[in-house]
C-alpha positions in Angstrom: -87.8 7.1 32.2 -88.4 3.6 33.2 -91.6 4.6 35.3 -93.3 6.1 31.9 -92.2 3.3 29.8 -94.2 0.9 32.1 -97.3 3.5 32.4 -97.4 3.1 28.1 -97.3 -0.4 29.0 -101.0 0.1 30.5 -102.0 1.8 27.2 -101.2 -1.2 25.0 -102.5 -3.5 27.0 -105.9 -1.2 26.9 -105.4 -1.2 22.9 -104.9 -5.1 22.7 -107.6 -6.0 25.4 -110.0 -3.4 23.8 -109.2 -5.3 19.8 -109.5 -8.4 21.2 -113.1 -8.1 22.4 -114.0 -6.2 19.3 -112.6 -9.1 16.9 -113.6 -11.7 19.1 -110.1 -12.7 19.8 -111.0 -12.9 23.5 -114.6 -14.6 22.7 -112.8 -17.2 21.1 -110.1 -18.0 23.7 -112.7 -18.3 26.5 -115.2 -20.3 24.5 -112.2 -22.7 23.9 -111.8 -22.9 27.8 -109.3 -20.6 28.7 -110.1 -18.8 32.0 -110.0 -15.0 31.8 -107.0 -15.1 34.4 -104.7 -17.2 31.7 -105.8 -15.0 28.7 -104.8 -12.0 31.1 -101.6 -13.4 32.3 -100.6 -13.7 28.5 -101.5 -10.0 27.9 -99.4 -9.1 30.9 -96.4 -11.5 30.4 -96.3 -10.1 26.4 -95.8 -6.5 28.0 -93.4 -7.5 30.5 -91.0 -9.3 27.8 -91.6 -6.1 26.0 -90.9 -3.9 28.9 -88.1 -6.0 30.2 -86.2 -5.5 26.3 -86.8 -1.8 26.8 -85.3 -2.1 29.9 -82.3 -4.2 28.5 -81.7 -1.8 26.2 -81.9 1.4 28.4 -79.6 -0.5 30.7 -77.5 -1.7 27.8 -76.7 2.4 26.5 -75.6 3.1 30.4 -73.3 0.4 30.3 -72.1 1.8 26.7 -71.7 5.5 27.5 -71.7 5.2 31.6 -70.6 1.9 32.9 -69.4 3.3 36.5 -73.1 4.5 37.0 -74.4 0.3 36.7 -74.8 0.0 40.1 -76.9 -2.4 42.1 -79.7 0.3 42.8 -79.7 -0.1 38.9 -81.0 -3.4 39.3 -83.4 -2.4 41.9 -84.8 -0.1 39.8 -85.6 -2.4 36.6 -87.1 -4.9 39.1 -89.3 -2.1 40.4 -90.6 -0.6 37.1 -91.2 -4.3 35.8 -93.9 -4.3 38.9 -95.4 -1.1 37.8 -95.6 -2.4 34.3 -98.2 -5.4 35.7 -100.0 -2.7 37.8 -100.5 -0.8 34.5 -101.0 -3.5 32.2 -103.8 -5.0 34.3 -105.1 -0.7 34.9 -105.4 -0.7 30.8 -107.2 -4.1 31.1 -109.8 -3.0 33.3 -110.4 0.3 31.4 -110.3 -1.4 28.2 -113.0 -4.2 29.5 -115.2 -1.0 29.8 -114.8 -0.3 26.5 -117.6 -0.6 23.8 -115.4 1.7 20.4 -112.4 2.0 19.5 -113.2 6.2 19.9 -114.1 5.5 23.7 -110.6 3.8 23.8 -108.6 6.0 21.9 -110.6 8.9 24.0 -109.5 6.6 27.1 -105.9 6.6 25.9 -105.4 10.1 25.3 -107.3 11.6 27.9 -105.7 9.2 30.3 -101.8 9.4 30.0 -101.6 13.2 29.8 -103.3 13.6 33.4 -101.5 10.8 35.3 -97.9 12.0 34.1 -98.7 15.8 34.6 -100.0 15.0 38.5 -97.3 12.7 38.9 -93.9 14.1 39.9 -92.2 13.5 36.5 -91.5 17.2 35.8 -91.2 18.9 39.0 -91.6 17.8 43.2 -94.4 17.1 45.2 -94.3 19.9 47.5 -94.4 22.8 44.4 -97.2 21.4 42.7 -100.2 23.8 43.6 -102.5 22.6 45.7 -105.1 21.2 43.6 -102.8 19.2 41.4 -100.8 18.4 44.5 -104.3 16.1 46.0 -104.8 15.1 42.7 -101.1 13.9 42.7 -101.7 11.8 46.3 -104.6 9.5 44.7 -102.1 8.6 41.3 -100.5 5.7 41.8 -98.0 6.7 39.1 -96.5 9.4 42.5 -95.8 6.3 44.5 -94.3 4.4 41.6 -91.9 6.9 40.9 -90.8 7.5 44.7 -90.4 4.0 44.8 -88.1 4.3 41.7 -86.3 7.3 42.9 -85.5 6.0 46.0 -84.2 2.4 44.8 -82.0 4.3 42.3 -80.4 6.3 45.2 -79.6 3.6 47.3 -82.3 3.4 49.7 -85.7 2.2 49.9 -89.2 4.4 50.2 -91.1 1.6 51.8 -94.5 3.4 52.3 -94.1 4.6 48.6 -93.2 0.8 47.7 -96.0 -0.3 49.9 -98.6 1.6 48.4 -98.0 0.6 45.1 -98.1 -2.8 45.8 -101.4 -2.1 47.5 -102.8 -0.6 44.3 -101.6 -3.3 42.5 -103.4 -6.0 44.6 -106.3 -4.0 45.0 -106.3 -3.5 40.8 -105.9 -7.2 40.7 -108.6 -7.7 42.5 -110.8 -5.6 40.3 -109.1 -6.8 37.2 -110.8 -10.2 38.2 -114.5 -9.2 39.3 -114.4 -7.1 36.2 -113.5 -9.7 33.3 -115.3 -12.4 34.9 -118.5 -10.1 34.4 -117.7 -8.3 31.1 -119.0 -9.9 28.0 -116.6 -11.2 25.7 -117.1 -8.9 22.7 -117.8 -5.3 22.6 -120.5 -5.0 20.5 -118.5 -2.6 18.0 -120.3 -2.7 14.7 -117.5 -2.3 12.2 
């Protein structure tokens, strides 16, 4: 649950990024000298307070109707899908810097989320997916989230599956940067 609640983080941060340029929310902010990094960070750390009382309150109806299942692994976990929700918050800001509608972002949105959770093991394993989906599943960082999370909630720890993701989300940091340094700061949406 956790895992898809972050990846819907990605898809307001895409919505916000992709108003702000449109309104000129994000043209104003830079032109009064803030550095695309700090407008960023503010987009991310918004989602993570958001994600984090999602979490709270996910964790707060265990402890209400399950408290012998609030383990430390529980913990684990929270940590862990608060790490996916950067990776997917900054994902949404570099798709929505690419963004020059709000139909090409709503297309984004849509088109987007179904994909990643069906190739993802959300529903069913890995090893039953059929082939095609199955490779398709191997390039979506959404798989090595979840491993990561199924693994921290029994106990143990997936590290290639934890290691991955943390490489994606450098690697989507990275991009995140070169992208909004070089993107102009409206979209050129005619209302």
């Amino acid at each position: 649950m956790l895992g898809y609640v972050s990846l819907r983080v990605g898809i307001a941060t895409l919505v916000d990024v992709a108003n702000d340029r449109k309104w000129g929310v994000y043209a104003i902010a830079r032109m009064d000298g803030r550095s695309a990094g700090a407008y960023l960070a503010s987009l991310v750390a918004a989602n993570l307070v958001l994600m984090a009382i999602q979490a709270a309150a996910l964790l707060g109806l265990l402890a209400l109707f399950a408290p012998t299942q609030v383990t430390p692994s529980v913990w684990s976990v929270t940590a862990l899908a608060l790490a996916g929700s950067v990776f997917w918050s900054m994902t949404g800001a570099v798709l929505a810097f690419g963004v020059s509608s709000y139909s090409r972002r709503d297309l984004i949105s849509t088109l987007s989320l179904l994909p990643l959770a069906l190739t993802a093991p959300i529903f069913y394993p890995t090893d039953v997916m059929p082939p095609v989906v199955r490779a398709m599943a191997y390039v979506n960082p959404l798989t090595y989230e979840l491993d990561a999370l199924r693994s921290a909630l029994n106990g143990s720890s997936n590290v290639a599956a934890t290691a991955a993701f943390l490489l994606a989300t450098a690697s989507m940091a990275a991009l995140l940067s070169f992208v909004a340094r070089r993107s102009p700061l409206v979209s050129g949406e005619v209302s």
